[in-house]
KETORGU-463312 format. One line per 3 residues: number of its first residue (from 1); for each residue x, y, z of C-alpha. Coordinates in pm, 1 decimal, decimal comma. Example, Ala and Ser with C-alpha at 12.3 -4.5 7.8 and 13.67 -1.06 7.14 Angstrom:
BEGIN
1	1230,0 -450,0 780,0  1367,0 -106,0 714,0
end
This chain:
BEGIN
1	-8498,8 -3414,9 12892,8  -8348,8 -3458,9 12523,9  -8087,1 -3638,2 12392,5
4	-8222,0 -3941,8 12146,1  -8047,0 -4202,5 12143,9  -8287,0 -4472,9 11978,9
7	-8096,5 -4700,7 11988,8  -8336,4 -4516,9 11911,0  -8245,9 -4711,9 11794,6
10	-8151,3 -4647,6 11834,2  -8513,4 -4857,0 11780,6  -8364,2 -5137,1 11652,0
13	-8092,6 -5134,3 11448,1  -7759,4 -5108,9 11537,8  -7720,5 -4827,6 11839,8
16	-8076,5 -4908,3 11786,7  -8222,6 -4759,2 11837,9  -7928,7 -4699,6 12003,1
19	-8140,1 -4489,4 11994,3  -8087,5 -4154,9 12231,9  -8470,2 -3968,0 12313,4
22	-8578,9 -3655,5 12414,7  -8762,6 -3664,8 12768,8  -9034,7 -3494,5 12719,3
25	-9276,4 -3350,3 13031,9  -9232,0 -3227,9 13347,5  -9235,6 -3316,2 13721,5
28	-9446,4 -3254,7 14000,7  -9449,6 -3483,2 14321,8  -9264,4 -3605,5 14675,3
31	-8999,0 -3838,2 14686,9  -9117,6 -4184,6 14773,5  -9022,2 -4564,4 14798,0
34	-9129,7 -4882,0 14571,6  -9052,4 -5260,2 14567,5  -8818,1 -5270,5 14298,6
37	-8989,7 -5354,0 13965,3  -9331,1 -5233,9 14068,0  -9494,7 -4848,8 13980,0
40	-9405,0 -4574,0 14139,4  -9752,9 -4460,2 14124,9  -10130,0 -4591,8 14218,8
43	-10167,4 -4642,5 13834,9  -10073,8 -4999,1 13658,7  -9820,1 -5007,3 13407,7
46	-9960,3 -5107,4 13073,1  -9927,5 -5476,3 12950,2  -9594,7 -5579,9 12703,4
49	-9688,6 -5488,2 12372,8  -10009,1 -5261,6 12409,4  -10085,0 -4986,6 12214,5
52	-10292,7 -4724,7 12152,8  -10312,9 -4601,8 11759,2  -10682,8 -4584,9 11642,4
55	-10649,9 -4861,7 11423,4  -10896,4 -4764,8 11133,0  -10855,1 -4944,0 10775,8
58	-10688,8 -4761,0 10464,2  -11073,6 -4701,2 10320,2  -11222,2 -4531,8 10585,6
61	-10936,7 -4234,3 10553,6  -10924,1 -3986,9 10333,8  -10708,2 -3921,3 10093,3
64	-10467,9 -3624,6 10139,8  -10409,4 -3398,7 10418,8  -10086,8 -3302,1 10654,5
67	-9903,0 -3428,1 10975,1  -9723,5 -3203,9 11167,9  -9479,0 -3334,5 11443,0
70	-9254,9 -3187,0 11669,3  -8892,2 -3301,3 11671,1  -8617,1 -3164,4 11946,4
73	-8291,0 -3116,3 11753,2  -8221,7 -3041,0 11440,7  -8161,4 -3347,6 11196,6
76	-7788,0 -3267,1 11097,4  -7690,1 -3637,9 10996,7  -7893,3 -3843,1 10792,1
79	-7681,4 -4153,9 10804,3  -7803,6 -4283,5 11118,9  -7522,1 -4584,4 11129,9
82	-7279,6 -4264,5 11175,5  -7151,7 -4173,8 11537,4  -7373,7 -3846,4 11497,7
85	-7649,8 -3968,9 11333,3  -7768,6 -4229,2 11639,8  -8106,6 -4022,0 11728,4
88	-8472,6 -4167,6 11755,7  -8582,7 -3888,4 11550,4  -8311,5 -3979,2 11231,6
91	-8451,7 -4307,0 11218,4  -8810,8 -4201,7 11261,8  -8713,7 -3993,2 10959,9
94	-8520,4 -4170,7 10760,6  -8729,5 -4538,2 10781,9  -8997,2 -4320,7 10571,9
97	-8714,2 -4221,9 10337,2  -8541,8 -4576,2 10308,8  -8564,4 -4946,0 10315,3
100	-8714,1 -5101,2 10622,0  -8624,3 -5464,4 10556,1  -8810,5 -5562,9 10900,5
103	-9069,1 -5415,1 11031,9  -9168,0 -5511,1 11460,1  -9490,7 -5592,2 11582,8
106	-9636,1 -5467,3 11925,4  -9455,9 -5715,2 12077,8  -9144,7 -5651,9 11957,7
109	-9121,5 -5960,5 11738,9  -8963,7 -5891,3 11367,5  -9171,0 -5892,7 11051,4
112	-9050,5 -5893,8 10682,4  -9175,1 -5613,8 10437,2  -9313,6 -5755,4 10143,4
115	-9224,9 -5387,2 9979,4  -8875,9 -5457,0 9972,2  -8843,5 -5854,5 10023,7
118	-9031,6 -6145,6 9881,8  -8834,1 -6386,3 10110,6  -8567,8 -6382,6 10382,2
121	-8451,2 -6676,6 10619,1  -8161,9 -6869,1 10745,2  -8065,8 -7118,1 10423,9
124	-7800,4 -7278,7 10601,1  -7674,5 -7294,9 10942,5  -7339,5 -7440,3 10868,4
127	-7204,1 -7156,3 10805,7  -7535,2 -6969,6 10916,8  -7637,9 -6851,1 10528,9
130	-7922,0 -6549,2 10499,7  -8125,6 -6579,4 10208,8  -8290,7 -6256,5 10101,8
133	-8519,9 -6234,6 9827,9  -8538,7 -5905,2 9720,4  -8903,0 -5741,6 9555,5
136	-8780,7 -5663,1 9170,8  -9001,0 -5354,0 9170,7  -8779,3 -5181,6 9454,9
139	-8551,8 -4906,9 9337,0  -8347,9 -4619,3 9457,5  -8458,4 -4283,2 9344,0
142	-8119,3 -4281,6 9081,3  -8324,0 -4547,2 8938,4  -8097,9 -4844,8 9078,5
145	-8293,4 -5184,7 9176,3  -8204,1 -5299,6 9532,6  -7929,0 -5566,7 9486,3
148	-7648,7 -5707,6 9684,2  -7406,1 -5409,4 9618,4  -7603,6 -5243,3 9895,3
151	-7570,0 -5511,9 10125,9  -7212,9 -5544,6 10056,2  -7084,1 -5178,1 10088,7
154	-7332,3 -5159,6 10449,4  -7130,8 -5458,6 10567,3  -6794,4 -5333,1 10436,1
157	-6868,6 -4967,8 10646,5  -6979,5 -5168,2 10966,7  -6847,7 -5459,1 10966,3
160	-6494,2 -5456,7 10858,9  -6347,9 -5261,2 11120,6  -6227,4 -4963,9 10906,6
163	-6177,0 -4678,3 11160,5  -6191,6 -4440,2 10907,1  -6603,7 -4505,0 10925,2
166	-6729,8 -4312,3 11223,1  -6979,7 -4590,8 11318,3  -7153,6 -4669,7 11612,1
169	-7217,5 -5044,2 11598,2  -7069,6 -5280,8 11432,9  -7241,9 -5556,6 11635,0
172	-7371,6 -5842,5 11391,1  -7195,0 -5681,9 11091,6  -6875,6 -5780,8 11227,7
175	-6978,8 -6151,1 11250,9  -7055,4 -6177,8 10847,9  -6753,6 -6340,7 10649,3
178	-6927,1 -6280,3 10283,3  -7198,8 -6074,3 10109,9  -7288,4 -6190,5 9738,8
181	-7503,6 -6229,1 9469,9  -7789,7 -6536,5 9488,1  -7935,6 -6687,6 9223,0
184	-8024,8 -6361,1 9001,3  -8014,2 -5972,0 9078,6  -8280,9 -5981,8 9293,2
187	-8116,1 -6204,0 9535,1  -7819,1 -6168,0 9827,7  -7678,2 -6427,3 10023,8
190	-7521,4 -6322,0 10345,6  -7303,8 -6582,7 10506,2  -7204,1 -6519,1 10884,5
193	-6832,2 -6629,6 11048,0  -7005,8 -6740,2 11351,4  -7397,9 -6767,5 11435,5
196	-7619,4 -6444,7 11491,6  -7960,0 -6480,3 11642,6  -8134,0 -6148,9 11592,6
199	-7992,3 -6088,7 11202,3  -8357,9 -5972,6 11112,2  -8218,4 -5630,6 11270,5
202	-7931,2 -5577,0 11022,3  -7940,9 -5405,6 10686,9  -8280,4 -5203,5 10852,1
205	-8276,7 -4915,1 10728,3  -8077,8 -5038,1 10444,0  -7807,4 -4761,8 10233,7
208	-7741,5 -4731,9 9885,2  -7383,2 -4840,4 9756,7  -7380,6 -4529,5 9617,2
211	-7365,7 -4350,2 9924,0  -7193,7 -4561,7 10123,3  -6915,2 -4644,8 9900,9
214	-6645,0 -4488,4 10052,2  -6524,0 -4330,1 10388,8  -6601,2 -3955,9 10270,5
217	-6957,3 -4073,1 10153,5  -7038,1 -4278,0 10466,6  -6937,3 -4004,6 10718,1
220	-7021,4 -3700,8 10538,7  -7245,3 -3762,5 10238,0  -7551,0 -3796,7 10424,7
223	-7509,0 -3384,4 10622,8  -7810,7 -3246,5 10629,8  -7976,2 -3405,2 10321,5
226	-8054,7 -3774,2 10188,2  -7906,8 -3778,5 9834,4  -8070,1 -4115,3 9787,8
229	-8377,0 -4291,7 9843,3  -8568,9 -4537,5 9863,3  -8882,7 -4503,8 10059,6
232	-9292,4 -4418,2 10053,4  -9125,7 -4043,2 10107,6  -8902,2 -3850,2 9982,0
235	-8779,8 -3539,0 10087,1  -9005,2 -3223,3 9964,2  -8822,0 -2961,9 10144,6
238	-8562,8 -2891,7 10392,8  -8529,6 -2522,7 10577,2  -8213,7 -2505,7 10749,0
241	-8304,7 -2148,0 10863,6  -8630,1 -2260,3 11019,6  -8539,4 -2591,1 11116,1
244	-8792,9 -2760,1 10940,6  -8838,5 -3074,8 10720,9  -9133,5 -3170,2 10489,6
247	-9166,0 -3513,4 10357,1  -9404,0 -3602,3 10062,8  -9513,3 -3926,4 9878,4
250	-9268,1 -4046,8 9625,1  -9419,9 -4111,8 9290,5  -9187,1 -4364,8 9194,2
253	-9279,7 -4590,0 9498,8  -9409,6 -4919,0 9385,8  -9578,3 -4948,8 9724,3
256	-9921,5 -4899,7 9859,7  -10003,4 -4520,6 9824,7  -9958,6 -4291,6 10171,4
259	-10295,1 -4127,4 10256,8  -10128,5 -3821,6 10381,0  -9990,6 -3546,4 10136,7
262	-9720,0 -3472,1 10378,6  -9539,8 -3515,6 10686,9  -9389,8 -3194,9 10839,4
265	-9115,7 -3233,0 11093,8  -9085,4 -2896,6 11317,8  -8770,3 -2850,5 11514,0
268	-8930,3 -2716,1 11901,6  -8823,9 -2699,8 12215,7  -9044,9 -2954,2 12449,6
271	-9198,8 -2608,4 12645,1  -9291,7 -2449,4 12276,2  -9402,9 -2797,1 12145,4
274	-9689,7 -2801,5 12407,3  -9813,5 -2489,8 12329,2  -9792,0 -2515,8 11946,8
277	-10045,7 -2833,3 12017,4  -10265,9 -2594,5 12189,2  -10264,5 -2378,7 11940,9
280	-10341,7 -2642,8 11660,2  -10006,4 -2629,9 11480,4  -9873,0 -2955,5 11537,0
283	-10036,7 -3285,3 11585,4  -9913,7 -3495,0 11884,6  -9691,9 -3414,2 12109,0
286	-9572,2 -3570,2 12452,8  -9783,7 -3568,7 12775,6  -9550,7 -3832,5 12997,7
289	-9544,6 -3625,1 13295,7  -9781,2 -3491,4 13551,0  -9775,5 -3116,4 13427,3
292	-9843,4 -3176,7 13055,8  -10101,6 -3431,8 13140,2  -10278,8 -3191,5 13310,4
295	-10224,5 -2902,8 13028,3  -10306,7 -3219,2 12806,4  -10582,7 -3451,5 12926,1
298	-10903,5 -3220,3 12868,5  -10772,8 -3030,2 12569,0  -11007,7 -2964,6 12284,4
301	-11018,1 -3228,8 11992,8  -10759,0 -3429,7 12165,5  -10684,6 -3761,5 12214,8
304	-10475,1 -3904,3 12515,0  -10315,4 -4210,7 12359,3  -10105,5 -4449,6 12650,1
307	-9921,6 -4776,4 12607,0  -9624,3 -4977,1 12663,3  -9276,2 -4971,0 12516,8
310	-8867,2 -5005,6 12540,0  -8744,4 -4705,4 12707,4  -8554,9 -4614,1 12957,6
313	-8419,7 -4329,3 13150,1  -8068,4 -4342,3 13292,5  -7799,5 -4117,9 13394,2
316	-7429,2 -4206,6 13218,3  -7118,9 -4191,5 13472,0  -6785,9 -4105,0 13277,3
319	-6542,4 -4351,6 13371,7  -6270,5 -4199,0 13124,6  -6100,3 -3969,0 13355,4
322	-6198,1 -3769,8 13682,3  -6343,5 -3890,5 13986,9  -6534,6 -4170,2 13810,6
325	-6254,6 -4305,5 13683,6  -6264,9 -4519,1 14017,9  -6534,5 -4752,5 14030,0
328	-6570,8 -4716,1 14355,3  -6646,2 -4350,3 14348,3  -6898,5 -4447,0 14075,7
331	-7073,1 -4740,9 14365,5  -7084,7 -4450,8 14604,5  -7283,6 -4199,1 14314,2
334	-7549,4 -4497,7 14279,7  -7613,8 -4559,8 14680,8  -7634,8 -4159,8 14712,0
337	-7889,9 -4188,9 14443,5  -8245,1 -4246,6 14540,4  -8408,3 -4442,4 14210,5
340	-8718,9 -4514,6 14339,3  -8747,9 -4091,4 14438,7  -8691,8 -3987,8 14140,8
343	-8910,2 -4270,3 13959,1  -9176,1 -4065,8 14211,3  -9150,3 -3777,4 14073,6
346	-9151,3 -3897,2 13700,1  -9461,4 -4091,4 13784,3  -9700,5 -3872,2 14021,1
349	-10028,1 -3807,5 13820,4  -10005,4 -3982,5 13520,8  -10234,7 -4231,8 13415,4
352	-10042,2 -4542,2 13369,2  -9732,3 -4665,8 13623,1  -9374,9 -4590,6 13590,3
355	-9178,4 -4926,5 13732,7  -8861,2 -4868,5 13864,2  -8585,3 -5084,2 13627,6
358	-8360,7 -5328,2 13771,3  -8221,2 -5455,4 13458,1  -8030,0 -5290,8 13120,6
361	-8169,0 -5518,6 12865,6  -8517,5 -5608,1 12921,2  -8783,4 -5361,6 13050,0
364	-8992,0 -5504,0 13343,4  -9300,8 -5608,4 13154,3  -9112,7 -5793,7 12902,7
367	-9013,3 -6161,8 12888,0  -8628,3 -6206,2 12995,5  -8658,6 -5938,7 13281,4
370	-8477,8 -5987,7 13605,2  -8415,9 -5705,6 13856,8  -7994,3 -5720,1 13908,0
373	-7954,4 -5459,2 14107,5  -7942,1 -5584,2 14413,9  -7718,8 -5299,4 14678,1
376	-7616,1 -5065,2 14424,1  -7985,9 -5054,9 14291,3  -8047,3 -4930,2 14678,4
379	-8066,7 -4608,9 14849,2  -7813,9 -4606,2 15104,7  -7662,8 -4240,3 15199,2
382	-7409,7 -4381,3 15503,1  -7272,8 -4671,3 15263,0  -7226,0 -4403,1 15012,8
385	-7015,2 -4214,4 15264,8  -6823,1 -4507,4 15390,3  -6677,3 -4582,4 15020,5
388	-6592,1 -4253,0 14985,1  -6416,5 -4227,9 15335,5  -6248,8 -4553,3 15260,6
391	-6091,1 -4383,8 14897,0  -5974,8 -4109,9 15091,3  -6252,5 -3824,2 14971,2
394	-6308,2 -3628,8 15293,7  -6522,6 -3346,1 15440,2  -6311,6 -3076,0 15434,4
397	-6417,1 -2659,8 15538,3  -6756,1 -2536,8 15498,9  -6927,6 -2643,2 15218,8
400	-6920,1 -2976,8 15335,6  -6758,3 -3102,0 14965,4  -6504,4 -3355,6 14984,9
403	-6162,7 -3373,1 14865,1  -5848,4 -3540,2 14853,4  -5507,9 -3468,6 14798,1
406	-5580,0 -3062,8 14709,2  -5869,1 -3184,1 14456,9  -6261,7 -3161,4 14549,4
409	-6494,4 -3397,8 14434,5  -6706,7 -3177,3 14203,8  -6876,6 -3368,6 13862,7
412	-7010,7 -3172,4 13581,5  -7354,4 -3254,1 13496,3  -7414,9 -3227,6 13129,7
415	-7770,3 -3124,3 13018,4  -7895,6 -3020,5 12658,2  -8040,0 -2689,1 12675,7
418	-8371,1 -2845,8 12499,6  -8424,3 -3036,1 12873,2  -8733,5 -2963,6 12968,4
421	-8906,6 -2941,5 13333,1  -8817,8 -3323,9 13414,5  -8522,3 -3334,7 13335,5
424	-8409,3 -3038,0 13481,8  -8578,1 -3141,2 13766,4  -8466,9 -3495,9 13778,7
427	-8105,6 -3312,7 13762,6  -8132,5 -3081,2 14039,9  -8265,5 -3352,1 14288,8
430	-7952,7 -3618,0 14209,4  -7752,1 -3300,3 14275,9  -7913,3 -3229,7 14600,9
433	-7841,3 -3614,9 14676,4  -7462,7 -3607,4 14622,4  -7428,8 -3313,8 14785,1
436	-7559,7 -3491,0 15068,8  -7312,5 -3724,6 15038,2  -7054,6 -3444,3 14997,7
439	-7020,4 -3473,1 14618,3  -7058,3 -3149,7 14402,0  -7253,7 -3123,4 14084,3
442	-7235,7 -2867,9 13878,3  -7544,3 -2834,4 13569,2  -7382,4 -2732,0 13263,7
445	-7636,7 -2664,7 12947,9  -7533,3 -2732,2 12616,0  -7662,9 -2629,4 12267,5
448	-7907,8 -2939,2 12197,7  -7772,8 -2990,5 11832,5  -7438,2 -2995,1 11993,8
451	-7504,4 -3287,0 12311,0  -7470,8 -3612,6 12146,0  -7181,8 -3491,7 11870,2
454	-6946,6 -3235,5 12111,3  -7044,3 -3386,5 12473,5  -7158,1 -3771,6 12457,7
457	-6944,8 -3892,9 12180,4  -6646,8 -3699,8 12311,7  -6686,5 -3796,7 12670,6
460	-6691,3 -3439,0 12707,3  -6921,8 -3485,4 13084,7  -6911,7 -3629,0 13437,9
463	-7303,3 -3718,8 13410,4  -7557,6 -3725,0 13153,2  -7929,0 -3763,4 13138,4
466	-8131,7 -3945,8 12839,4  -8287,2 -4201,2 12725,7  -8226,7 -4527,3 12515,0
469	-8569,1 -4623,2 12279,6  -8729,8 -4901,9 12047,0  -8382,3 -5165,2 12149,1
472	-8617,4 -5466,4 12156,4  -8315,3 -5614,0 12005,2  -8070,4 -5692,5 12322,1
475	-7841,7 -5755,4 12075,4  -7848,9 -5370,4 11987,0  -7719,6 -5273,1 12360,4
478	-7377,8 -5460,4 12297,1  -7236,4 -5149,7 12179,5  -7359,7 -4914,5 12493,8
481	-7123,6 -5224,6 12704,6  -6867,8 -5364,5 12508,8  -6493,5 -5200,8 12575,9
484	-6398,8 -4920,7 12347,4  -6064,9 -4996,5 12098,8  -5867,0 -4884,8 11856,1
487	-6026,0 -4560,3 11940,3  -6406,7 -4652,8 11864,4  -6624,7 -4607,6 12171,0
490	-6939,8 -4764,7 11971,7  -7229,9 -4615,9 12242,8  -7019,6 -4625,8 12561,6
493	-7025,1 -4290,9 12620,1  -6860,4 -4325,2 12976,8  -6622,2 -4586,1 12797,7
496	-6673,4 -4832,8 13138,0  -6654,4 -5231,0 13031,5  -6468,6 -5516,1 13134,0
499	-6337,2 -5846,5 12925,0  -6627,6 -6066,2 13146,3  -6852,4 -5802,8 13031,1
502	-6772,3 -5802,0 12644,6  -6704,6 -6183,6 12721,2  -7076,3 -6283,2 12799,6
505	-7258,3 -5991,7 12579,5  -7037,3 -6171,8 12311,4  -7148,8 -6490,8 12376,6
508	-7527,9 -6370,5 12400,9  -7540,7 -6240,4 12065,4  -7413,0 -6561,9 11879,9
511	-7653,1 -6794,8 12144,6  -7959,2 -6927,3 11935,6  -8143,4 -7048,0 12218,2
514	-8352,8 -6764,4 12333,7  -8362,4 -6891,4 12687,6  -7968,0 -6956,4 12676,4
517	-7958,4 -6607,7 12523,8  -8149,5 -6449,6 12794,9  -7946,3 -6574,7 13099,4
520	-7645,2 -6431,6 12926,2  -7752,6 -6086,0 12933,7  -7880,3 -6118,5 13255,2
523	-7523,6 -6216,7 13393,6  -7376,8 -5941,1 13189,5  -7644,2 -5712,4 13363,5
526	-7515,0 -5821,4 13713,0  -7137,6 -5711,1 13597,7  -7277,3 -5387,9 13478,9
529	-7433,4 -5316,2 13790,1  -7121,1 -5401,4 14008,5  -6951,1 -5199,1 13761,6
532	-7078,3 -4868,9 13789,9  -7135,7 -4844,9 13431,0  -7459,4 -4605,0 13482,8
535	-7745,6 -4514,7 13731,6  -8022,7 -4702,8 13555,0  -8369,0 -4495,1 13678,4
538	-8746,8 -4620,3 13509,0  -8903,4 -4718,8 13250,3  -9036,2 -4460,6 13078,9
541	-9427,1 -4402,9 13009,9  -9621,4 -4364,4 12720,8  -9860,5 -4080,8 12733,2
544	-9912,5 -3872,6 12415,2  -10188,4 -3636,4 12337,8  -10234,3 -3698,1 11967,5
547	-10530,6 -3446,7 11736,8  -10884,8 -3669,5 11746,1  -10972,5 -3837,9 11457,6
550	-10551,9 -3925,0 11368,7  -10597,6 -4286,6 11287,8  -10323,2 -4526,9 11256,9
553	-10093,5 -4375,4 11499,9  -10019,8 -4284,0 11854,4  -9837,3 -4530,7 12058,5
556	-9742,8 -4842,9 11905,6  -9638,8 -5059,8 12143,3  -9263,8 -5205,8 12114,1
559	-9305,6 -5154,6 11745,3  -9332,6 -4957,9 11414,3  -9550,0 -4665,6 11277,8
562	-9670,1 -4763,4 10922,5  -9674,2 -4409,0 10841,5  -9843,2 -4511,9 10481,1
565	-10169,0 -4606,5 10693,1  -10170,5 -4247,7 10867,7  -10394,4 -4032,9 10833,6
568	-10723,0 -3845,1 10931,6  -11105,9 -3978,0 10896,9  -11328,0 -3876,2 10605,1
end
């Protein structure tokens, strides 16, 4: 399937990584059951935090040499804080181009970037005071140091609740009362109105005032170009026409030197991606289904690279108008659904387990996870049909599709038209299970570069397919939950909350404790699953066939590519 939504990132940052993500792969396989939490397959699921990179030091690469990665959309947005801009592969893109204050670990677990800070940490915790001391050598390519300006006009677009800025998350910048200058130039206090455990996640990536000044700027400065940076990279060329986008080293970076000469970005459908690896024109590309693992796993100079990460597959219910509208209509779509099917299907023949998820925030290998599913988590085709009777959808005529008052109950399924052979798949078999419960689906397919902007954002579906990557922040999912206002959605796309909802995921992100912090999002979780919000499916694996000999990259676990230390063996 594709749609990115990193939240991801995103990823980390706010929608972290939101962000939304192609699913790559296909399906083969028979529908079958699991305990909830465990693989849907014989094989294990990798452990929290592995990964799988070739970890080779700087000196035993050579210097120079090309990358060549498939992305599925076009990058149109290059702010990825914008509504538009919320895609894995912007922030895969632009953390090359601009400051990554924190880096994560395999684990998840934040780590500062002695490129861009000397120091950061909590100064004071009456108000809670940040402290970030800023490397004097950092500059933006108009020749600009780093200074609190930056940090300023990023708060003042997220935080400040301006609806003229088309964000997606304000989460955490809301909660700052003051951004200023420190001691010197080189250093920015933050102070917060009220406590915010994970702030290592905000300002990362981190904007220029000078392209964030202003409304205009924020929302449509940053179309389909990066006017400044900041980065290792910088932007060597950009082909519209053939969807293509080269990065190269910046000479002005003050950092340790990239090994590669350049990273090229190709814009390719997930079918065309696979063969363009088979035909050596692109270096890694995704095997997470049992099809392309089989096209994949004996494949000449290749290297099957597997590990663990946050990333899950779920299908959004629109509870803006329609049918869904009625959260009991939206109980009766998740007992017609069979999860631990389709986690079947997505898992037959691969070589590490796909766990059915129970839980929103925290994937099942991960510290934190509970399974809150509980009924509506569970298959059950005549409950399904008793909620439906008892709302007054009945079996009318033929086709066995209910209706009531004159109106069927018929969804549209939105799908990009980059959805591959899983996610069509997937599709086809939850419409084959409403229809069993006497729900029609149609499958509409949209132009990829129009799915998140035209159909998600706009609430412009019934269902939706994707997946939400690299949110090892919980903090980051407030926005998918919370209750839309003032016209701002955030990431709700199906704009379904409640006050208890917003209530708790409030209180979670200004809870210090950890453990506190944890149960928090775990009642939340409950209310989202009573709620209807979405049919939450697996965790997704983490299979990529990557060129042998590419060191220093692959699958990194729950956290960052250092794509300075890529590159390919002497």
């Amino acid at each position: 399937m594709t749609g990115y939504r990193i939240r991801g990132r995103r990823l980390w940052p706010a929608v972290a990584l939101i962000a939304l993500c192609a699913l790559l792969g296909g399906c083969t396989g028979a529908h079958g059951r699991a305990a909830p939490g465990t693989s849907s397959s014989s094989a294990a699921v990798p452990a929290y935090g592995r990964t799988d990179v070739n970890p080779r030091p700087r000196g035993e690469l050579r210097q120079g040499g090309t990358l060549t990665l498939p992305i599925y959309q076009w990058l149109t947005q290059f702010n990825y804080y914008q509504a538009d801009g919320t895609l894995d592969d912007v922030f895969t893109v632009v953390s090359m181009l601009e400051p990554r204050l924190f880096t994560r670990d395999a684990e998840g677990a934040p780590r500062r970037a002695p490129d861009y800070l000397r120091s950061a940490s909590v100064t004071s915790t009456t108000p809670q005071t940040v402290t970030y001391r800023l490397n004097p050598e950092a500059r933006w390519s108009d020749g600009k140091p780093l200074g609190w300006r930056d940090f300023a006009a990023q708060w003042r677009a997220l935080g400040t609740g301006d609806a003229r800025y088309r964000i997606a998350d304000p989460s955490g910048y809301e909660d700052i009362a003051s951004v200023r200058q420190g001691a010197d130039a080189h250093e920015v206090k933050v102070t917060f109105k009220r406590p915010f455990a994970e702030w290592q996640r905000l300002f990362t990536p981190l904007y220029p005032a000078a392209g964030f000044g202003n409304p205009a700027d924020f929302n449509t400065g940053w179309q389909g170009k990066a006017p400044i940076t900041a980065g290792a990279f910088r932007i060597g060329s950009l082909d519209d026409t053939g969807q293509t986008l080269t990065l190269v080293p910046d000479p002005a970076w003050w950092g340790t030197h990239p090994r590669l000469d350049r990273v090229v970005f190709r814009t390719l459908d997930p079918t065309t991606a696979v063969q363009a690896f088979l035909n050596g024109e692109i270096d890694a590309v995704n095997a997470a289904s049992a099809d392309l693992y089989d096209r994949l796993k004996h494949a000449g100079d290749t290297d099957i690279r597997t590990g663990s990460a946050w990333d899950d597959v779920q299908v959004a219910l629109n509870g803006a108008a329609g049918p869904l509208a009625d959260v009991q209509v939206r109980r009766a779509v998740l007992r017609a659904i069979d999860r631990h099917a389709l986690a079947e299907v997505a898992g037959t023949g691969l070589p590490v387990g796909v766990p059915l998820l129970g839980n929103h925030f925290f994937m099942t290998n991960q510290p934190g996870y509970a399974d809150n599913s509980a009924a509506l988590g569970t298959y059950d085709l005549k409950a399904a049909e008793r909620i439906l009777d008892e709302q007054g959808w009945h079996r009318t005529g033929t086709s066995g599709t209910r209706s009531k008052n004159g109106q069927e109950l018929r969804l549209r399924f939105v799908l990009s038209q980059s959805t591959n052979r899983l996610g069509l798949d997937l599709s086809q078999l939850i419409q084959q299970m409403l229809q069993r419960a006497g729900i029609a689906v149609e499958i509409q397919k949209v132009p990829a570069d129009d799915y998140l902007p035209k159909y998600l954002n706009r609430g412009n579906f019934d269902l939706a397919i994707f997946r939400f990557r690299g949110l090892t922040y919980p903090s980051t999912l407030y926005p998918v939950y919370r209750r839309p206002r003032d016209g701002q959605f955030y990431e709700n796309y199906g704009r379904i909350s409640s006050p208890a909802i917003d209530a708790l995921l409030s209180r979670a992100v200004h809870t210090l404790d950890a453990g506190r912090r944890n149960q928090l999002y775990n009642q939340a979780d409950r209310l989202i699953w009573q709620l209807g919000h979405d049919v939450l499916l697996y965790q997704r694996p983490q299979v990529l066939a990557v060129r042998k000999g590419l060191a220093n990259y692959g699958v990194p676990g729950l956290g960052d590519i250092d794509f300075t230390a890529v590159g390919w063996p002497r």
